[in-house]
Structures are given as C-alpha cells and as structure tokens.
MDAnalysis code that builds the backbone (N, CA, C; Angstrom):
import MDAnalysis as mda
import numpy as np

u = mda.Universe.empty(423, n_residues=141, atom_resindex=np.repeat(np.arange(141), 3), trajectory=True)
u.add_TopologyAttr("name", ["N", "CA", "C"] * 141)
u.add_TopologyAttr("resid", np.arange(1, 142))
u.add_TopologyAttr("resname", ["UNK", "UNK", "UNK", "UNK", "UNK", "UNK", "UNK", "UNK", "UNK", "UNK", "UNK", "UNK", "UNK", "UNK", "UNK", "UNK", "UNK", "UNK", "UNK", "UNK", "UNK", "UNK", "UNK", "UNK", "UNK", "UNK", "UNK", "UNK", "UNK", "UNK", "UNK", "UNK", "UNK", "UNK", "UNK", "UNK", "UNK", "UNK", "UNK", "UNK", "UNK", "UNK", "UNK", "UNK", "UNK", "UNK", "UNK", "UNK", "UNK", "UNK", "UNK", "UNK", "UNK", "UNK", "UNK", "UNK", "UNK", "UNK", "UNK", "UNK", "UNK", "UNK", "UNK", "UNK", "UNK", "UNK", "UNK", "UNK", "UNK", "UNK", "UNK", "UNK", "UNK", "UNK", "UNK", "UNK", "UNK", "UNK", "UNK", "UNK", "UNK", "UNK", "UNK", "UNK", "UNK", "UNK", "UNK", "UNK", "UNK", "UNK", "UNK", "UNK", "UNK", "UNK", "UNK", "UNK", "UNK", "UNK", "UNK", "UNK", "UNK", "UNK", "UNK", "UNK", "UNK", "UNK", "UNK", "UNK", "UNK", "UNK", "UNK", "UNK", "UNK", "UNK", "UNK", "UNK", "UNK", "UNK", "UNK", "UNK", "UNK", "UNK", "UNK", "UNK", "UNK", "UNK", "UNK", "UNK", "UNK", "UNK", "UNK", "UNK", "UNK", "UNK", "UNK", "UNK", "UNK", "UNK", "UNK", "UNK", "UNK"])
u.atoms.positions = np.array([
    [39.660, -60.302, 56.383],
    [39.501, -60.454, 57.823],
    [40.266, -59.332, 58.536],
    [39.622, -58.557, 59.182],
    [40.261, -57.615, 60.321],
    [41.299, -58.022, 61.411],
    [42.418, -57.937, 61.583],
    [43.500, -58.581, 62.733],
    [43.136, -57.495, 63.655],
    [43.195, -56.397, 63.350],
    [43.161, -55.141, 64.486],
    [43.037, -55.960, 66.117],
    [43.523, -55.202, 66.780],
    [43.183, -55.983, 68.544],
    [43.064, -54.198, 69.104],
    [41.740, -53.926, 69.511],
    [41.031, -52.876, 69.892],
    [41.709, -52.656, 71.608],
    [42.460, -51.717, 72.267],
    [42.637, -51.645, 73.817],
    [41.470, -50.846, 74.050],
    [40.799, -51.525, 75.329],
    [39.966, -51.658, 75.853],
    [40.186, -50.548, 77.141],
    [41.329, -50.801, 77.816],
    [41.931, -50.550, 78.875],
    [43.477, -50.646, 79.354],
    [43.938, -50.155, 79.990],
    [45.499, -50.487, 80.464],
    [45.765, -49.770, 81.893],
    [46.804, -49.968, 82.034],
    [47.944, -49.949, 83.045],
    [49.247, -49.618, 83.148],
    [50.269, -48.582, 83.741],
    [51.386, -48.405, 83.270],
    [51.571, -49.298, 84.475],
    [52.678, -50.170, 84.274],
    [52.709, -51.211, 85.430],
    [54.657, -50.909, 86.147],
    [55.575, -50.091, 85.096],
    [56.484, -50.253, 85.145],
    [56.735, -48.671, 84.894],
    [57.802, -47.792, 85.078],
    [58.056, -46.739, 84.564],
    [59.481, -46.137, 84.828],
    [60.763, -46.363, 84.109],
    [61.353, -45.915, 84.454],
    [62.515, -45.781, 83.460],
    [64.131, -44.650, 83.400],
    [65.266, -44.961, 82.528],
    [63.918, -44.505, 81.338],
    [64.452, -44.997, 79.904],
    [64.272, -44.672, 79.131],
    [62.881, -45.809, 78.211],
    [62.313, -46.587, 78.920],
    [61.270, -47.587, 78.788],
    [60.193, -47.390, 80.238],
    [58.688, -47.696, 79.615],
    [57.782, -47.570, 80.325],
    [57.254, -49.039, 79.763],
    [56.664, -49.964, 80.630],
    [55.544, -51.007, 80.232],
    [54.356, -51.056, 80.878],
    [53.385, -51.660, 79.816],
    [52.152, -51.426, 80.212],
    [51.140, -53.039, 80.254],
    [50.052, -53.152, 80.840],
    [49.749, -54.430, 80.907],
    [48.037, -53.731, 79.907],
    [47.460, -53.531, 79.142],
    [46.503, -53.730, 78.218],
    [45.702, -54.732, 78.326],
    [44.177, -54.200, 78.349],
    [43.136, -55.231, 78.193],
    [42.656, -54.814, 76.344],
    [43.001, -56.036, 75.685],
    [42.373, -55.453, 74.472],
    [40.773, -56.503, 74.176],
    [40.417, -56.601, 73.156],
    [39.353, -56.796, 72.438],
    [40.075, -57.245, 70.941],
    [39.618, -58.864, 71.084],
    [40.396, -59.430, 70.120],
    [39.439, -59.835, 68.454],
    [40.213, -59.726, 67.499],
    [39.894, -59.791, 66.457],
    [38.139, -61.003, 65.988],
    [38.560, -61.788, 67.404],
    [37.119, -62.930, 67.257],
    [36.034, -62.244, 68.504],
    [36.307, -61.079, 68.954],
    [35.469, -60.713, 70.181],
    [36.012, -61.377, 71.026],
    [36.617, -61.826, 71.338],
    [36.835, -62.027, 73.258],
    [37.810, -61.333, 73.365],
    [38.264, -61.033, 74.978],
    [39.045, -60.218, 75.637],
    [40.455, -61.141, 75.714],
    [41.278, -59.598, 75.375],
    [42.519, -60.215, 75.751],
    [43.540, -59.692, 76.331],
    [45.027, -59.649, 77.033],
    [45.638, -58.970, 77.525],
    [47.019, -59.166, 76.624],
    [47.502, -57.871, 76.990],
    [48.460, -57.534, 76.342],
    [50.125, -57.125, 77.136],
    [51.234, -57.121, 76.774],
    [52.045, -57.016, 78.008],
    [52.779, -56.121, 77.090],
    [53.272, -54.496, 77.667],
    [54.067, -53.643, 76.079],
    [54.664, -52.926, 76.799],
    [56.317, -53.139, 75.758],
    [57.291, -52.179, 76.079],
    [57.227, -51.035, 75.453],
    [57.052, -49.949, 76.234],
    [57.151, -48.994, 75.124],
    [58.625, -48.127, 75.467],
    [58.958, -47.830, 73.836],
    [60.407, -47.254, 73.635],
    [60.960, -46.237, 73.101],
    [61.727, -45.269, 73.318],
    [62.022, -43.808, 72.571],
    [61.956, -44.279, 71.182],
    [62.686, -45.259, 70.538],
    [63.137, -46.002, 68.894],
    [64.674, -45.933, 69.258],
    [65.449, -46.082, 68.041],
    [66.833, -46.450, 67.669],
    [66.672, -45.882, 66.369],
    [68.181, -46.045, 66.464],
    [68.974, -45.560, 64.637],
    [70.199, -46.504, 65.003],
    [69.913, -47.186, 63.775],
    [71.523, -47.879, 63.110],
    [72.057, -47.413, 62.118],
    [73.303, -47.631, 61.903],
    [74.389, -47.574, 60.596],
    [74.525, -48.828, 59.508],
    [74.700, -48.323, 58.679],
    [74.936, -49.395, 57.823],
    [76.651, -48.718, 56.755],
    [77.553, -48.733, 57.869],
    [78.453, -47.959, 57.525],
    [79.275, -49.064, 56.881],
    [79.585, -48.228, 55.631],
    [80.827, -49.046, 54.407],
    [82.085, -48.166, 54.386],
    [83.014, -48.935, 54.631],
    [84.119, -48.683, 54.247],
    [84.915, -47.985, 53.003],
    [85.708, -47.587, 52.716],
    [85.841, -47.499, 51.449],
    [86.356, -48.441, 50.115],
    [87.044, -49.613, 51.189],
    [87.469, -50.983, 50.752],
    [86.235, -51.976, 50.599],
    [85.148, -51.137, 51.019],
    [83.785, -52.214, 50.356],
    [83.358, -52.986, 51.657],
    [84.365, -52.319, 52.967],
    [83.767, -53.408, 54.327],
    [83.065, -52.771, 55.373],
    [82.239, -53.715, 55.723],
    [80.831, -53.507, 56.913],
    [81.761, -52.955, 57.788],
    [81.288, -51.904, 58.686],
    [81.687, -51.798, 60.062],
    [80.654, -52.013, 60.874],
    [81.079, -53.224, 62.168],
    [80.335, -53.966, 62.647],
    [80.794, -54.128, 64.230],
    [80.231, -53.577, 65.344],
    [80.522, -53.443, 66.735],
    [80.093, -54.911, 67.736],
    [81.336, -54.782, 68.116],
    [81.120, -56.682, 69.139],
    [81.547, -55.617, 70.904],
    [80.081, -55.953, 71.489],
    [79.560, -55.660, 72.546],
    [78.838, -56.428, 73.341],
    [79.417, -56.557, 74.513],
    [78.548, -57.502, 76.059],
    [76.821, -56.631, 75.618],
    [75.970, -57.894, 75.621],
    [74.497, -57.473, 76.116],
    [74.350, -58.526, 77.056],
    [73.945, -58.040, 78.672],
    [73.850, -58.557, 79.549],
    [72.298, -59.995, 79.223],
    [71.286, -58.782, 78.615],
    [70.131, -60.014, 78.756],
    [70.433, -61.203, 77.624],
    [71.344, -60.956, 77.159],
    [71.639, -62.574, 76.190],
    [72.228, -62.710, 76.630],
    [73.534, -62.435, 77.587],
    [74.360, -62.876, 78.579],
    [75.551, -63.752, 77.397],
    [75.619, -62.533, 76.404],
    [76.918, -63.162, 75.874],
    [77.445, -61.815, 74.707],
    [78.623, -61.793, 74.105],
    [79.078, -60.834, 73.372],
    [78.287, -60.837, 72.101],
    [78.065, -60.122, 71.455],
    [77.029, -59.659, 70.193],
    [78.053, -59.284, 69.252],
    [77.831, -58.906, 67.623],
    [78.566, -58.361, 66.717],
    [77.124, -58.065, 66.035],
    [77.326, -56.446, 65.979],
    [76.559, -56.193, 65.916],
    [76.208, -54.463, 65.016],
    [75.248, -53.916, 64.130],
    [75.484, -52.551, 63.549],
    [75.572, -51.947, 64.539],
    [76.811, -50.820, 64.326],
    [76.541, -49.975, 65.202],
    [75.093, -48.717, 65.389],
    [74.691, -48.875, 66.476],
    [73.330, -48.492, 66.398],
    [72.848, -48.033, 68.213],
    [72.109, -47.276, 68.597],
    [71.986, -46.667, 69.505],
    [70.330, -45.821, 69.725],
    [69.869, -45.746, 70.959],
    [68.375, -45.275, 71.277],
    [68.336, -43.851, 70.852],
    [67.158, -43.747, 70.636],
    [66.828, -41.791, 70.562],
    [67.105, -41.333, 72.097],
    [68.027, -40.949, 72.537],
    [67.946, -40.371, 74.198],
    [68.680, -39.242, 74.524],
    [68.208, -38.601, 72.734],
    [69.139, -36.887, 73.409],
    [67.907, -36.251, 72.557],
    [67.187, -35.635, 73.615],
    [66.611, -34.560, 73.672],
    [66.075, -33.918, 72.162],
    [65.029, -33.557, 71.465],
    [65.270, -32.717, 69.870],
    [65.867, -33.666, 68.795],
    [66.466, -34.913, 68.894],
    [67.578, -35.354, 68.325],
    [67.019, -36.116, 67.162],
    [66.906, -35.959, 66.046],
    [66.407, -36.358, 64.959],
    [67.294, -38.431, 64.425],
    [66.326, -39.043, 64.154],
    [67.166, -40.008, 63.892],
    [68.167, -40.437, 62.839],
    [68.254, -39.014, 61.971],
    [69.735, -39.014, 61.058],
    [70.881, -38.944, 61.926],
    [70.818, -37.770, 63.083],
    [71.762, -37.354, 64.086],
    [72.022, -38.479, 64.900],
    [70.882, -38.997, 65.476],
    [71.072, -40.152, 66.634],
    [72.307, -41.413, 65.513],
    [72.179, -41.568, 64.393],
    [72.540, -42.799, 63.708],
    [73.638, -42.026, 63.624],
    [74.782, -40.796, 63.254],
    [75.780, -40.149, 63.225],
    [76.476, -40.151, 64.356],
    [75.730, -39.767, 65.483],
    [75.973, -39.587, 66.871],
    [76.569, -41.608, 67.024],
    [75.791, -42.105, 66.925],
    [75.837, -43.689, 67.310],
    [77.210, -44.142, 67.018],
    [77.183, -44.090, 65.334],
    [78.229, -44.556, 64.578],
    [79.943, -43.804, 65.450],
    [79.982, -42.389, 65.460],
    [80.718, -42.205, 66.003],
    [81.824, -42.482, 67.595],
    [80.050, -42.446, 68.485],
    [80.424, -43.159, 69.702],
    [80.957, -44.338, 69.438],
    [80.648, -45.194, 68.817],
    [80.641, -46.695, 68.964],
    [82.044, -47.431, 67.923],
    [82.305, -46.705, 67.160],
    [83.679, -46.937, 66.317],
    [84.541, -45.600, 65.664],
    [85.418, -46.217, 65.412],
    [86.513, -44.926, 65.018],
    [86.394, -44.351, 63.403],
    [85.181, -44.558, 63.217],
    [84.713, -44.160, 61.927],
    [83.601, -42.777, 62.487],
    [83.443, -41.612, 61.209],
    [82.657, -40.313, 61.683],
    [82.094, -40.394, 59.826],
    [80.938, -39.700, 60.115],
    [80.198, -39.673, 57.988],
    [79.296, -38.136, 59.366],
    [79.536, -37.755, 57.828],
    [78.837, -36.103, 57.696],
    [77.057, -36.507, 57.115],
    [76.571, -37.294, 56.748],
    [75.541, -37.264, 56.321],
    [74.538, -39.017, 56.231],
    [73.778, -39.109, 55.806],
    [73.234, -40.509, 55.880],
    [72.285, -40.612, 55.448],
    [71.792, -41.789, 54.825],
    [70.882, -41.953, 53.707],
    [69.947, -43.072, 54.346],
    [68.453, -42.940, 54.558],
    [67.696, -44.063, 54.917],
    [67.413, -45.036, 54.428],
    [67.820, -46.180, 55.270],
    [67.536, -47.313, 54.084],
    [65.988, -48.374, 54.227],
    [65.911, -48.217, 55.600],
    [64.279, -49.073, 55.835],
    [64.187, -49.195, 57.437],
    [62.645, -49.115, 57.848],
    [62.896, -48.978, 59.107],
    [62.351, -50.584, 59.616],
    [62.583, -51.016, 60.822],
    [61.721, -52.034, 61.257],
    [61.671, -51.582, 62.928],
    [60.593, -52.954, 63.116],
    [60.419, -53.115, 64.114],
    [60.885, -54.105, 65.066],
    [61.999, -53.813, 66.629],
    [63.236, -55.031, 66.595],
    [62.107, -56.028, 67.271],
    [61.246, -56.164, 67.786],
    [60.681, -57.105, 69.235],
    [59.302, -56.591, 68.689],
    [58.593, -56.768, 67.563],
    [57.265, -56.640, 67.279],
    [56.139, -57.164, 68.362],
    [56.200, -58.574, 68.520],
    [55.489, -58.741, 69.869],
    [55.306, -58.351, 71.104],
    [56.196, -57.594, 71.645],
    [55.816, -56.826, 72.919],
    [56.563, -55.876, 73.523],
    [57.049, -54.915, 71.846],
    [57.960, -53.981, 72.035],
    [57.100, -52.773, 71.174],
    [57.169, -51.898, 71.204],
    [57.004, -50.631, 70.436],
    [58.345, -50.291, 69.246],
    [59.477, -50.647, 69.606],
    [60.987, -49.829, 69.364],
    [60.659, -50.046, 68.071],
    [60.792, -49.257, 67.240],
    [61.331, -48.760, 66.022],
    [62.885, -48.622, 65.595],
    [63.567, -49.244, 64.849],
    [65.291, -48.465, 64.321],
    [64.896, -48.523, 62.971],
    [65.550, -47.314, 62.969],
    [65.630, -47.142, 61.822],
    [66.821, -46.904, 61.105],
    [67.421, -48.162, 59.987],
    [68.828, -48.101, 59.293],
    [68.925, -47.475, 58.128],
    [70.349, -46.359, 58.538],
    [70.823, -45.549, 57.411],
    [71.947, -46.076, 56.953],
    [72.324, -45.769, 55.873],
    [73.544, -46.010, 55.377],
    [74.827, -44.838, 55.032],
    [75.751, -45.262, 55.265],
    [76.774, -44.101, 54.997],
    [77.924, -44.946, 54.056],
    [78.482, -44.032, 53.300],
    [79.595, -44.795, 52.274],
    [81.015, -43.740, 53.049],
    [82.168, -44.559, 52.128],
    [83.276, -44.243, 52.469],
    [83.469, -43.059, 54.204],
    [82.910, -43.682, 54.793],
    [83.214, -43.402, 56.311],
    [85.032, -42.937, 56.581],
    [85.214, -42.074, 56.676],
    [86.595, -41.311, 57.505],
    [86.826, -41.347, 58.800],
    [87.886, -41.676, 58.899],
    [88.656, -42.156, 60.447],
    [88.296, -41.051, 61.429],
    [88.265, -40.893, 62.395],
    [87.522, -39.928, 63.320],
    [89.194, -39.462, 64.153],
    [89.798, -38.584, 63.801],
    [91.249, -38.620, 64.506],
    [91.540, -38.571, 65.738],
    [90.197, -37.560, 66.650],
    [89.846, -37.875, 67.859],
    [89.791, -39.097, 68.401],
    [89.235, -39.715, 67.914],
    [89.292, -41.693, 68.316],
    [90.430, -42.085, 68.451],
    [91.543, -41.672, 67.820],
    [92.663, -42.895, 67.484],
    [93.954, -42.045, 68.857],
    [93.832, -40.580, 68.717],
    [94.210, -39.970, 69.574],
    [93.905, -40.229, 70.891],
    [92.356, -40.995, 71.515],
    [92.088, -41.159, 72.706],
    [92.668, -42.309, 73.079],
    [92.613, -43.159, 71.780],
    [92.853, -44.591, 72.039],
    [94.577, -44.586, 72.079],
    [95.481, -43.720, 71.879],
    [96.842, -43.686, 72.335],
    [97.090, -43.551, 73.440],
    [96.255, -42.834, 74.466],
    [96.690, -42.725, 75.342],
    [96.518, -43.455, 75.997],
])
C-alpha cells in the first residue's frame, strides 16, 4: 500500500527568525483531500559527549513552550551561515558546557516533531571531551 500524501497546493502562512510554516492542501493516500499544517526548519546537531570517567554530559535549560526546566543533550540549530553539522554539533557542545572535542563521529539522525515539523538533528558523538579553559576562566569572574 502507498502512504505517500501528494501536495496539491500550499501557503506560507507564517515567516519569520529561523522557521517558516506552511498550511498544504495534499491528496491523501485513499484519494480525498487533505490539509496539512508544517514547520519548516534549518535542522539541529546534538552531542553525545562522554567524559573520560565514562559520564554523559547533559545540559538542564528553561524551554519556555514546556514551560519547565529540561535536561537535556547538548545540541543546537544550523544558524551560522556555510556551517556544516559536524561544526554546528562542536560549536553547540562548546557554547552550552565547559567541555570543547576537536572532532565528532555520527551516530544517527532523526526526526524531533515528525508530524508537523521538518527539523532534522543529527547526533554525533565525541569521547574523552577536554575542559575548555576559556569556560572556567569566564566563569571566575
């Protein structure tokens, strides 16, 4: 059986920041018409950064639309320009904890909000992660 859902037609209904949504008329797998509601998104890169003691590093951050603190990979949007998603997941890891890795290994990509998201992340992994000395220096002062 074919699932495919054929767009027919659309609408950018929303456009702005780093997300555009669209409202879609598709053509559904039994023939009748259907509508569709889609975020579309640059993607993401996460970390799957290990310690050298064998431990997760794992970021606890306010997300307003769950309206509560998260623990969570450190992980971050494609929103620099050229920026490949090995870099974006290096770039991420660094912003987001006092850990820095020179390199990163892909481990599987998904899709976070399949139903009415586009976003892609894609998680790398890094081993024995090194203290970032810049970090610990900012955080003295």
């Amino acid at each position: 059986m074919d699932l495919r859902e054929v767009k027919l037609g659309g609408e950018t209904i929303y456009e702005g920041g780093f997300v555009s949504i669209s409202r879609d008329k598709v053509r559904l797998p039994n023939g009748n018409e259907g509508q569709r509601i889609v975020i579309r998104h640059p993607g993401a890169a996460c970390v799957l950064a290990v310690t050298d003691d064998e431990k997760v590093v794992l970021v606890r951050q306010w997300r307003y639309a769950a309206n509560q603190a998260t623990l969570e990979l450190p992980a971050g949007k494609l929103d620099v320009a050229g920026e490949d998603m090995a870099a974006c997941a290096l770039r991420e890891l660094a912003e987001e904890t006092p850990y820095v890795a020179d390199s990163v290994r892909l481990l599987y990509s998904f899709y976070t909000a399949v139903g009415f998201c586009n976003e892609k992340c894609i998680c790398s992994r890094r081993k024995a992660c090194a203290w970032a000395v810049r970090f610990l220096m900012m955080k003295m002062k």
